[in-house]
C-alpha positions in Angstrom: 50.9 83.0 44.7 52.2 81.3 41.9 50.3 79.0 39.1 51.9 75.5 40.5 50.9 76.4 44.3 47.5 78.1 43.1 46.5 75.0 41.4 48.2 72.8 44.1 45.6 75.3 46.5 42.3 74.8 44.1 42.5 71.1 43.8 43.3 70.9 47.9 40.3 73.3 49.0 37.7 73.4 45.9 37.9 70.7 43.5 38.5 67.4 46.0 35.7 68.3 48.2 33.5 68.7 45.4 34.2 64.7 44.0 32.2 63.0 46.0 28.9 64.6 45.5 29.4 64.5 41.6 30.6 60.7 42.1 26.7 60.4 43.6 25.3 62.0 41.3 26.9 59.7 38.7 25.9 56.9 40.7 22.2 57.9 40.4 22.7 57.7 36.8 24.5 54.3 37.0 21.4 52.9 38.5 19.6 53.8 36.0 20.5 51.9 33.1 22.4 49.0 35.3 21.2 45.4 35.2 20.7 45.6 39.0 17.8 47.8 38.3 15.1 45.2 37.7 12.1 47.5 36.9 10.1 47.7 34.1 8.9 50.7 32.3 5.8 49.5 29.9 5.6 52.4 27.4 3.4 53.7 24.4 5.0 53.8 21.3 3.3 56.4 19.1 3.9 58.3 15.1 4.0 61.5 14.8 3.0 61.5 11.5 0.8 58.8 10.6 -0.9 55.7 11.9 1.2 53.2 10.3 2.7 52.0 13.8 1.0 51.2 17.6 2.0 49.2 20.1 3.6 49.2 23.5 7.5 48.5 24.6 8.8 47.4 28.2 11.9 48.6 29.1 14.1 47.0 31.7 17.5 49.0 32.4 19.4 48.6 28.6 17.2 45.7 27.2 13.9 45.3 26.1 11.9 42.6 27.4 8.5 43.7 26.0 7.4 44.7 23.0 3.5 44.5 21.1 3.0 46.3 17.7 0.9 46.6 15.1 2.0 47.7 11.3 -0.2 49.0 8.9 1.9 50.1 5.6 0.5 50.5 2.1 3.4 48.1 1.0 3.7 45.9 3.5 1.9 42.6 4.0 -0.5 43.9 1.4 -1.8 46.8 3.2 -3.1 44.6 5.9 -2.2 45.0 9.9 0.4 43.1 10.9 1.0 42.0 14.5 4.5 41.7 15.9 6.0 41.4 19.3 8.5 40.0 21.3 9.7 36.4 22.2 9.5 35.7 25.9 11.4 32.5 25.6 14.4 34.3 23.6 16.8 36.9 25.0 15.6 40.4 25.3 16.8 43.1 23.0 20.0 45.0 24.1 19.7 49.1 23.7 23.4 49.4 22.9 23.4 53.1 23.0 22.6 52.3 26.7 25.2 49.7 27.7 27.4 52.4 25.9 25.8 55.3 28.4 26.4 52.9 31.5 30.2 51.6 30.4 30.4 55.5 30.3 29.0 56.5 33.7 30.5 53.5 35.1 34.6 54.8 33.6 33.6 58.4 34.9 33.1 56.9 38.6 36.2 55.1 38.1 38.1 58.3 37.7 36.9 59.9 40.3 37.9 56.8 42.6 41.4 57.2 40.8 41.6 61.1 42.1 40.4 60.5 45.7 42.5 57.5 46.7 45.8 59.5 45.7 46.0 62.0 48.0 49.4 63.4 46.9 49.0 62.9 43.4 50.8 65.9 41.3 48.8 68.5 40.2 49.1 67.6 36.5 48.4 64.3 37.3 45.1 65.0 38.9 44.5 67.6 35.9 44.3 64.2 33.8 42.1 62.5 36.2 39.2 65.3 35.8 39.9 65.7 31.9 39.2 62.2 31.8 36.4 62.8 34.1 34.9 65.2 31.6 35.4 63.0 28.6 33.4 60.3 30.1 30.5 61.9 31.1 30.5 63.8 27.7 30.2 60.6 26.0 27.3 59.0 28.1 25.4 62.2 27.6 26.4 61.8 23.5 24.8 58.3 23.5 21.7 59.6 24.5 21.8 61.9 21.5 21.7 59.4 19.0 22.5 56.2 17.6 25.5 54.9 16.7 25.6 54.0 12.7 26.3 50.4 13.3 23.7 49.8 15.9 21.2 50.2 13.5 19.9 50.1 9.5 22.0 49.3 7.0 24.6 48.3 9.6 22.7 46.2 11.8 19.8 44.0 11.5 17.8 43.1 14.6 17.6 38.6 15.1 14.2 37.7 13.3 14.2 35.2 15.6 13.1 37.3 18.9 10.2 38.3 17.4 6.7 35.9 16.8 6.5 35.9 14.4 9.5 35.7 12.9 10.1 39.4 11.2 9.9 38.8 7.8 12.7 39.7 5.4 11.2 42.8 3.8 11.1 45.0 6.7 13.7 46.2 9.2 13.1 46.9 13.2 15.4 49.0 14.9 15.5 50.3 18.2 17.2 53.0 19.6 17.8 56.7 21.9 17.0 59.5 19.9 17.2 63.2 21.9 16.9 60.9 24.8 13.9 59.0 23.6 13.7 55.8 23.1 12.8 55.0 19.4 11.5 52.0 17.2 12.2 52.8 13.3 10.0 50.4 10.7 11.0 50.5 7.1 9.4 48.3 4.6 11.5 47.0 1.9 11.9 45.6 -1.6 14.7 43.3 -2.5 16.2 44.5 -5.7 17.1 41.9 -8.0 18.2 43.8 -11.2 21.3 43.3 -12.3 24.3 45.0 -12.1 23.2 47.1 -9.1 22.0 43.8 -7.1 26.1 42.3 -7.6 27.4 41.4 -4.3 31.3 42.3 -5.3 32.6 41.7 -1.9 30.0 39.7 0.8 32.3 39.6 3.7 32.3 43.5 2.8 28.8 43.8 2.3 30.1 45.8 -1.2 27.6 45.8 -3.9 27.9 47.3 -7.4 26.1 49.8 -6.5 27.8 50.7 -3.1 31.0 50.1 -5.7 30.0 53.0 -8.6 28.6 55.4 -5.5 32.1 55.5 -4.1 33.9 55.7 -7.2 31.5 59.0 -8.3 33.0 60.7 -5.1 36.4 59.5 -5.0 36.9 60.8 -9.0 35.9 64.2 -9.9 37.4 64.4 -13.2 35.2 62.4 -14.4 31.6 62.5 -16.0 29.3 60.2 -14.0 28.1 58.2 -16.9 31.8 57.5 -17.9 32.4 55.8 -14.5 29.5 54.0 -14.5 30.7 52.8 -18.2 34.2 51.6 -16.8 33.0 50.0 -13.8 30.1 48.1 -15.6 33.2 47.2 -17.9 35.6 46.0 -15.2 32.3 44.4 -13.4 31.9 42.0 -17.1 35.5 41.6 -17.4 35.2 40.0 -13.5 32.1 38.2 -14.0 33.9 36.7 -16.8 37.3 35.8 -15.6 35.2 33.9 -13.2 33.2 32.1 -15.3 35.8 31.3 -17.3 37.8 29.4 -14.4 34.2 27.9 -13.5 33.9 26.6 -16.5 37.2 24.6 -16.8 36.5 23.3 -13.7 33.3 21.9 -15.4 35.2 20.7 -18.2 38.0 18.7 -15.9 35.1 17.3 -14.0 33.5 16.1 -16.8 36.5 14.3 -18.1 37.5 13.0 -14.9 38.2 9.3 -14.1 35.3 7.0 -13.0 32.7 9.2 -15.2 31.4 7.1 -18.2 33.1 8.8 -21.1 31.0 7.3 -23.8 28.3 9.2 -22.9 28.4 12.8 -24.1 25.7 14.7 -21.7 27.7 15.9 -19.3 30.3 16.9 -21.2 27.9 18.3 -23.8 25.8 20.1 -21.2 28.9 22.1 -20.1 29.9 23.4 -23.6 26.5 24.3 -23.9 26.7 26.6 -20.9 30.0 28.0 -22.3 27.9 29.8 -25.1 24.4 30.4 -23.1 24.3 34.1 -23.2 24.2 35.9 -19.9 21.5 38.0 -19.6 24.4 41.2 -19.8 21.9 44.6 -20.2 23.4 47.4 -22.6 25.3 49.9 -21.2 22.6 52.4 -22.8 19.7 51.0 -20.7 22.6 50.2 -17.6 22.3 54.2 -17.5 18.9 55.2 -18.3 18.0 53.2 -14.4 21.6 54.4 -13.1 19.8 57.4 -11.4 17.2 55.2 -10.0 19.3 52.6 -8.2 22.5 54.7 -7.4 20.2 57.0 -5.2 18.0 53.9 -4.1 20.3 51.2 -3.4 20.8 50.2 0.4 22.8 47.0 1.5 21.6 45.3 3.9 21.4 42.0 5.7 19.0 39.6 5.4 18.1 37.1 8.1 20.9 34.7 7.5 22.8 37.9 7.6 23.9 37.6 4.0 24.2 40.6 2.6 21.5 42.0 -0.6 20.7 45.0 -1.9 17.5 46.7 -1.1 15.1 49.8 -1.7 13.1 51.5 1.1 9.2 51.7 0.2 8.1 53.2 3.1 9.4 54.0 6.8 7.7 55.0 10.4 9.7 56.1 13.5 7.3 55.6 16.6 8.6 57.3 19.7 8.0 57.3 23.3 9.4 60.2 26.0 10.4 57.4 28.7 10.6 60.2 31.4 13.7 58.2 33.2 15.9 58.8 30.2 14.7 62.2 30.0 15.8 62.7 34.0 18.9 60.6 33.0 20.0 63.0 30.2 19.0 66.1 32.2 21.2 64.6 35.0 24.3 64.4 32.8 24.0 67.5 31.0 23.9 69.1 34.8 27.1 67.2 35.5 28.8 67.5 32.0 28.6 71.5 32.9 30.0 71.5 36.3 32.8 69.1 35.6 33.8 71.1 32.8 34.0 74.9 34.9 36.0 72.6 36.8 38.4 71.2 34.2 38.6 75.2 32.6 39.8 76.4 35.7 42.2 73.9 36.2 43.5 74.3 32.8 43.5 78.1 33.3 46.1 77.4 36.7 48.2 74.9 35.1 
């Protein structure tokens, strides 16, 4: 028998009758994490390491719809608890890594629809079908693994707003899948306000000086890291001034401009005066005796306006909780994952 029929033979007899009891078990898993599923899993969220977090969370399919904790950090709200839970009159909070898991499951079904309702499909054809298969349910399993970056700290801040009260600034609250649990990470946090590392260069880019000098010490290996914090300090005054400077004429043109009374010299006088005012520029010398400090330090963030600032962690707490339906879900698509993918090898091996 040759490869084509041999292939032609293994999808007729072996791989199509096989479809429709992984599409059910993929359906299983779709009802899991779909918004049909309207029950409520209330949950003890717990540290492994210290007693800086308790509460409970209620989880409905991907969102949150309960949530009741209690923070307890040396640096946080002066040491003393700190109660916190959810809104019931604002929208839950979305697990994305879960809508990603379901978007997932739900494209995996959709190829297995795609290789039943073409009967006569080419070989190769259905080849791309299951590989396709594969990929899907290897990425559903994946976001049960663990977060992606932007779903959470320094990428993504969770709305202040759903919480009562509102979260305050210096602390982040994210919530995630990790190993298939679910997860809430608390970090406290301290705005940093000393200057050059604080230097939003680019807001819509969330690029501060620090993120700026960090990059630059990778990108350029020639050079000696104090010498690029020296030129990028140096280009970072030449910018702050070249700024000013247009700032400043714009002061000038207002305060000459018509309709203003031009006899009197306090307006006018008040923006020379600001021309000479000295900056508050540190020396490069004590720039790099802190440039170890805030280089390794420095996170941006967002606060909650989302603008973006600059901040150091003082102390963090991961609480988990082994929700026993994720664990079943993962253990479900790992099962699949591995019979899908002897099926796709010996496919491969035919073609």
């Amino acid at each position: 028998m040759n490869k084509k029929r041999e292939l032609a033979w293994l999808i007729k007899e072996i791989v199509r009758p096989r479809l429709p009891q992984i599409k059910e078990g993929l359906n299983s898993c779709l009802r899991q994490v779909s918004e049909d599923n309207e029950s409520i899993f209330k949950l003890p969220l717990t540290s492994h390491k210290s007693e800086m977090l308790k509460g409970t969370i209620s989880r409905q399919n991907y969102k949150i719809v309960g949530l009741n904790i209690s923070i307890r950090a040396k640096s946080f709200n002066g040491g003393t608890p700190y109660d916190l839970k959810l809104k019931t009159t604002k929208k839950p909070i979305l697990i994305r890594q879960l809508l990603d898991c379901h978007d997932r499951i739900y494209n995996a079904v959709s190829s297995i629809d795609k290789a039943l309702e073409a009967p006569e499909v080419a070989p190769l054809v259905f080849l791309s079908y299951i590989e396709r298969l594969s990929q899907h349910i290897c990425a559903a399993k994946l976001a049960l693994d663990k977060p992606n970056p932007a779903y959470i700290f320094p990428e993504y801040r969770t709305p202040s707003a759903k919480f009562e009260p509102e979260m305050p600034q210096q602390m982040s609250l994210d919530f995630f899948v990790n190993n298939s649990e679910l997860t809430a990470d608390f970090q406290s946090l301290k705005h940093v306000t000393k200057k050059p590392w604080c230097t939003m260069l680019s807001r819509r880019d969330r690029l501060s000086f620090a993120d700026h000098v960090r990059a630059q010490i990778s990108k350029d290996r020639s050079k000696s890291v104090h010498q690029i914090i020296a030129d990028e300090y140096q280009r970072l005054l030449d910018w702050e001034k070249r700024r000013s400077g247009i700032e400043k004429t714009n002061h000038l043109n207002e305060a000459k401009s018509p309709g203003q009374n031009t006899n009197s010299s306090t307006s006018f006088g008040s923006t020379l005066k600001s021309m000479f005012v000295s900056t508050g520029d540190i020396s490069l010398s004590t720039l790099l005796k802190s440039a170890s400090k805030y280089l390794e330090q420095s996170i941006t963030y967002v606060d909650n306006q989302n603008d973006p600032y600059v901040v150091h962690i003082l102390e963090k707490c991961e609480m988990v909780t082994s929700d026993p339906i994720l664990l079943s879900l993962s253990i479900k698509l790992d099962s699949l994952e591995k019979v899908v993918r002897r099926i796709h090898e010996n496919l491969k091996n035919c073609s």
